[in-house]
N, C-alpha and C positions, 0 to 999 in steps of 0.2 A: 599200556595204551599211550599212542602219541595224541595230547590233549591236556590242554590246562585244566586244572582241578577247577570244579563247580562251589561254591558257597551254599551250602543248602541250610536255608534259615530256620531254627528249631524254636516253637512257640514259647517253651520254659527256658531257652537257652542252651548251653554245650552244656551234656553231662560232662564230667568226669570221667577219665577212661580209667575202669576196675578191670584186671586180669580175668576172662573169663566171662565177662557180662556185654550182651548184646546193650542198644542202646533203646528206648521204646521214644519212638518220634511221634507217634501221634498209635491208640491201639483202636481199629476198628470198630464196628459194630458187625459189618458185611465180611469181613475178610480183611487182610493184609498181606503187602508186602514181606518179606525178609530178605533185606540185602546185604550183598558182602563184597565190600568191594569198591571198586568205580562207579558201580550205578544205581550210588543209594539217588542221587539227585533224577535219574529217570523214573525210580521209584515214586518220590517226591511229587515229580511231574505228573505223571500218571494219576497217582492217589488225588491231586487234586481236578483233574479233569473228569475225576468219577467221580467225584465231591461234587461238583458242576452239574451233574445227573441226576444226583439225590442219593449215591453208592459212598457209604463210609466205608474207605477202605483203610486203614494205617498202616504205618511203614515201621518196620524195623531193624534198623542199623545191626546185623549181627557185629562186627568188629572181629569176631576172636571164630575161627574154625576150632580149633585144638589150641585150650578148653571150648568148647562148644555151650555155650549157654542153656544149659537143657531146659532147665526150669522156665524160664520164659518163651524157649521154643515148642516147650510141650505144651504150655498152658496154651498157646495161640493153637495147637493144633487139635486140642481136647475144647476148645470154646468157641473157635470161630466156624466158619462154613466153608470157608476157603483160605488156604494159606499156598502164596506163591515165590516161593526161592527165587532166589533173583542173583548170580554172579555172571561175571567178564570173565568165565573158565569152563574146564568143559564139564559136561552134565553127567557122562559117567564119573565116576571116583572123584564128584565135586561136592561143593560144600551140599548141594541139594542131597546129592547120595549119603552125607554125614547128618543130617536132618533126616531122613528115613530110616537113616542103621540107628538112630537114638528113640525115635518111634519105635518102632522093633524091638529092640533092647525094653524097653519100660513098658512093653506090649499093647500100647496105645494104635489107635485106629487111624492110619495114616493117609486114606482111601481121599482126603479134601486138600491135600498137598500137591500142588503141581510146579513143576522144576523148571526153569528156565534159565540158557545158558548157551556154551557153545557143543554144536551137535558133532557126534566123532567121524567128525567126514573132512576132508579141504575144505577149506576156507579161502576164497580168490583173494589176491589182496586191492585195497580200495580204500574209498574215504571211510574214515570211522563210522561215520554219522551213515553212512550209505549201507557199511556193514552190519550192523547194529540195527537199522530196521530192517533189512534181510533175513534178519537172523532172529527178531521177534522180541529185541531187547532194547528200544527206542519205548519212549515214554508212550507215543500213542499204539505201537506193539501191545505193551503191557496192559495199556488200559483194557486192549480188546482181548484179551489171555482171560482177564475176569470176567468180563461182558460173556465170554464161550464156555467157562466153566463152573458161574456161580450158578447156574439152572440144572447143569448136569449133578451137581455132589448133593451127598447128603445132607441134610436140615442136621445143625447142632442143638 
């Protein structure tokens, strides 16, 4: 992406980067985030404009596709009500798809996971910023991604 990197401020400070381990920014109550990528800070944004609502939503940093942080990915997808993949790439064979084939794999119920990303079609080109809420991956995108699916999925 053409675009300066965002500062996204973390309550406890900057983990540590461990091979293989996503980072947990803040872990819901309602659901979360999972980002990978350039839009943990839309993530960021987002989760706190649902905060604003009364929606604890948490975000978290995956860091690593392959190794894929199962453990923490699984546990958000076995405990929360909603978990929403969040990458700058596209939605088939993306990290969201690698987040599903690891539910599957460990036979877990994947049915409150929804994917957000870029869709396999053209994409015109344009301002980022213009792109990105086109495409449902701008912070107040995201926020309404929850707002449309935490009613639809099942209770954890």
């Amino acid at each position: 992406p053409k675009t300066t990197i965002e500062r996204v401020e973390r309550p406890n400070g900057f983990a540590p980067i461990e091979l293989g381990k996503a980072e947990v920014i803040d872990w819901g109550e309602d659901g979360c985030f999972i980002a990978f990528g350039t839009l943990l800070s839309n993530c960021v944004a987002a989760a706190k404009k649902l905060r604003d609502e009364g929606l604890h939503v948490g975000v978290i940093n995956a860091r690593f596709v392959k190794p894929l942080d199962r453990d923490t990915i699984l546990r958000a997808i076995e405990t929360l009500p909603l978990v929403v993949t969040v990458e700058e790439g596209t939605i088939e064979g993306g990290f969201g798809s690698a987040v599903l084939e690891a539910a599957n794999a460990a036979g877990v119920d994947a049915r409150n996971v929804v994917r957000c990303g870029i869709p396999d079609r053209f994409v015109e080109h344009g301002d980022r910023n213009e792109l990105l809420a086109s495409l449902g991956l701008s912070a107040d995108a995201l926020a309404d991604t929850v707002r449309k699916h935490r009613e639809a999925l099942r209770p954890v």
